[in-house]
C-alpha positions as CSV (number, residue, x, y, z in Angstrom):
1,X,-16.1,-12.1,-13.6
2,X,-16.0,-9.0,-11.3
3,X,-15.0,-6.0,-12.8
4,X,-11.4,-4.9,-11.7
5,X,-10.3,-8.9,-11.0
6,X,-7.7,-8.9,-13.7
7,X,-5.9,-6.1,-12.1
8,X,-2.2,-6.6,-11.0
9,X,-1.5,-4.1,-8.1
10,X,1.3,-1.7,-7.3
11,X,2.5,-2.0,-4.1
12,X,5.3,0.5,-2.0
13,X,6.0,0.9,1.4
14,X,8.2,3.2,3.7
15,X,9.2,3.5,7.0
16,X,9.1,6.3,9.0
17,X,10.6,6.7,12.8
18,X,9.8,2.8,13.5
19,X,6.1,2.9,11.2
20,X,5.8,1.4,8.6
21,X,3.4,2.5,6.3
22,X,2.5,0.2,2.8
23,X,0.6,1.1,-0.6
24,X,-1.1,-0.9,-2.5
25,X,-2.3,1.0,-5.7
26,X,-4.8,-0.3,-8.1
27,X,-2.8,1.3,-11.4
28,X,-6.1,1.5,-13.5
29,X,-8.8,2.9,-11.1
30,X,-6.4,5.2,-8.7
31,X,-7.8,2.9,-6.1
32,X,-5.9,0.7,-2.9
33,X,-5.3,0.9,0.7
34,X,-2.9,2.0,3.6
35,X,-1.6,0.3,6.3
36,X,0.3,1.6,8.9
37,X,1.9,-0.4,11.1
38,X,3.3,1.6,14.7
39,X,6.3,0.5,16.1
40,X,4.0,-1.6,18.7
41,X,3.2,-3.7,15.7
42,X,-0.2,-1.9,15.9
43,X,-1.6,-2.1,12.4
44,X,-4.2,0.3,10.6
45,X,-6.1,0.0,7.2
46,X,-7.4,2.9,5.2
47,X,-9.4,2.7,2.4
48,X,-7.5,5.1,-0.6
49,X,-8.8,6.7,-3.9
50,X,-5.9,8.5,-5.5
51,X,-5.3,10.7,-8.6
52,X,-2.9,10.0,-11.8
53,X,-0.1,11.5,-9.4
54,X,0.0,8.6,-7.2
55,X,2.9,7.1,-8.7
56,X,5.0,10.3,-8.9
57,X,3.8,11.4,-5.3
58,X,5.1,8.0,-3.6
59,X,8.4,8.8,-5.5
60,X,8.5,11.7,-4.3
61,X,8.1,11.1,-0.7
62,X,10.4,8.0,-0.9
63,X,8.3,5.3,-1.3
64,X,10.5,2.2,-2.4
65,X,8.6,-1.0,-4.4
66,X,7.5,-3.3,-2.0
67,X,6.3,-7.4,-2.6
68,X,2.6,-8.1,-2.6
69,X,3.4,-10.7,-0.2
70,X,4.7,-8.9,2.5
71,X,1.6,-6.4,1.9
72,X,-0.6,-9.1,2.2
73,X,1.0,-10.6,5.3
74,X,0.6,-7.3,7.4
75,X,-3.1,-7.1,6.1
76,X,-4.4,-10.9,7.2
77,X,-2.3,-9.5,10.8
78,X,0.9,-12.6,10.0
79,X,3.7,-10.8,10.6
């Protein structure tokens, strides 16, 4: 089994002036990615490495608890 695949991830999202930006956060290695999606419905993906602070940084900035499904549904380009 590959290391990491027993992982449940965080995921968070925001919307900014019409983008949409989602989390995903990998709560043991301070790993995930950002998308942002423009108003368009343009979509980018970043790959992310974060520090302990991630959780009280998205707080911070407004970040709200978001589904893994609707995550997932920007990243395979569904919605």
């Amino acid at each position: 089994m590959a290391k990491g695949s027993n992982i449940v991830h965080q995921y968070f999202k925001k919307e900014i002036e019409g983008v949409k930006i989602l989390v995903k956060v990998n709560p043991i290695l301070f790993t995930g990615e950002e998308i942002t999606v423009a108003a368009d419905g343009h979509a980018e993906l970043r790959e992310m490495e974060f520090d302990e602070e991630i959780f009280d940084d998205l707080k911070a900035d407004a970040f709200e608890e978001a589904s893994p499904l609707e995550f997932n549904l920007y990243l395979n380009g569904l919605v």
